[in-house]
C-alpha positions as CSV (number, residue, x, y, z in Angstrom):
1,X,-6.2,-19.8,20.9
2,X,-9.1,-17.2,21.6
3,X,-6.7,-15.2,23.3
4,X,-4.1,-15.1,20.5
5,X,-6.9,-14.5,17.9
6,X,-8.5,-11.6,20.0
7,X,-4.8,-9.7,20.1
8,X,-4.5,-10.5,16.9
9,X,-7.3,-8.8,15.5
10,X,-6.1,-5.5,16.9
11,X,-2.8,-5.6,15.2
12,X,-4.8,-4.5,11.9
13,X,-6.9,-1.9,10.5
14,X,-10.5,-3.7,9.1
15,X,-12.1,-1.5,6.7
16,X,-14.6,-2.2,4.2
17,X,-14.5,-6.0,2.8
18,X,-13.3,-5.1,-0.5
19,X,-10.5,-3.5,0.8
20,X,-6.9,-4.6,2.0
21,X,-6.6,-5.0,6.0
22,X,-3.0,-2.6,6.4
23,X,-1.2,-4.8,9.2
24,X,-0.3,-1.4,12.2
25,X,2.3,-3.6,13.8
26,X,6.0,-4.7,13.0
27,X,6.7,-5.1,9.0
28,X,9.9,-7.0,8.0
29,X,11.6,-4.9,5.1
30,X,9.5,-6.1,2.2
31,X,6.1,-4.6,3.9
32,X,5.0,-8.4,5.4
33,X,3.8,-8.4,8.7
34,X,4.8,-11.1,11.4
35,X,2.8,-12.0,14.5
36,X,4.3,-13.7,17.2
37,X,1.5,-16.8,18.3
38,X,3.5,-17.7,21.2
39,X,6.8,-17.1,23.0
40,X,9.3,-17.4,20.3
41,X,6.8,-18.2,17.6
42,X,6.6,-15.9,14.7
43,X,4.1,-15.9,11.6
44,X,3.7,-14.0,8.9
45,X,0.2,-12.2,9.3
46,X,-1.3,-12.4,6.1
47,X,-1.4,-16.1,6.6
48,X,-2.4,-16.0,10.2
49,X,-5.1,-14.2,9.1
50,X,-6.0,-16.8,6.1
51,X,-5.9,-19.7,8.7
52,X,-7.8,-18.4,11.2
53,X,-10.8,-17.2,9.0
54,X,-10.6,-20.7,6.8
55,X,-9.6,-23.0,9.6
56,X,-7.4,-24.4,7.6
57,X,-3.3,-24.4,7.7
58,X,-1.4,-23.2,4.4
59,X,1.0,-25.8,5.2
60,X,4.1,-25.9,2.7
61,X,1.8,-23.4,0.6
62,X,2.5,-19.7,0.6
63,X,-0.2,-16.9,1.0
64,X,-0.6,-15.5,-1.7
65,X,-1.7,-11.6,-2.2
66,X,-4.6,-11.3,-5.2
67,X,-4.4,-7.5,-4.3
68,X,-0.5,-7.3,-4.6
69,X,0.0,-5.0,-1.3
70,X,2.5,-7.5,1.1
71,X,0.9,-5.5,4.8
72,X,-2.6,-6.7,3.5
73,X,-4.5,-9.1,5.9
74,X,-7.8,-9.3,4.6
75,X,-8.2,-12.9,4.2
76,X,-10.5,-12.4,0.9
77,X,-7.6,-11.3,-0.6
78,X,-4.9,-14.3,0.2
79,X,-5.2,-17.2,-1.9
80,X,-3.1,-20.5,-0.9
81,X,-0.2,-21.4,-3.9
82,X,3.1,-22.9,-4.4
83,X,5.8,-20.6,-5.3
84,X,6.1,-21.2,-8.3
85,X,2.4,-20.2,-8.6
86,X,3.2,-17.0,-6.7
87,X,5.8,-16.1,-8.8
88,X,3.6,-17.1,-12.2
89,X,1.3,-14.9,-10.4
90,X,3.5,-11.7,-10.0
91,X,4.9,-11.9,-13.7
92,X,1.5,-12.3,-15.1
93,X,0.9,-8.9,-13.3
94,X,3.5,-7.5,-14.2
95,X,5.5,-7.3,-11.1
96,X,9.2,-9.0,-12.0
């Protein structure tokens, strides 16, 4: 795993905390990064990066993005949510 979390970390660009992480690697069309963990094995980044700071997999849950911006990766700003959640989420901001 150390050697998956150490290639991982060069895949984005860290800037100040309060900032979003931009994910410099392969985007699917809607902006979303995807890592591959193992031969075969892709993940979307933004969660990667939530479970690997919290320790803790999102499961059925969806990462969600507090700062809107789908290559984002800064694990400060994914939250864990169903869909329905996510989606409660975007119209409250305006985004549907």
């Amino acid at each position: 795993m150390a050697q998956v979390v150490e290639r991982f970390t060069t895949k984005f660009q860290r800037q100040k905390a309060i900032e979003c992480w931009p994910w410099l690697a392969f985007r699917l069309p809607k902006g979303y990064g995807t890592f591959a963990t193992r031969r075969g094995v892709k993940e979307y980044a933004h969660r990667l990066a939530y479970e690997l700071t919290h320790q803790e997999p999102l499961g059925d849950l969806e990462g969600c993005h507090s700062c809107d911006n789908p290559p984002c990766c800064n694990p400060k700003h994914i939250f864990p949510g169903t869909q329905a959640q996510n989606l409660q989420d975007a119209r409250r901001k305006n985004r549907m």
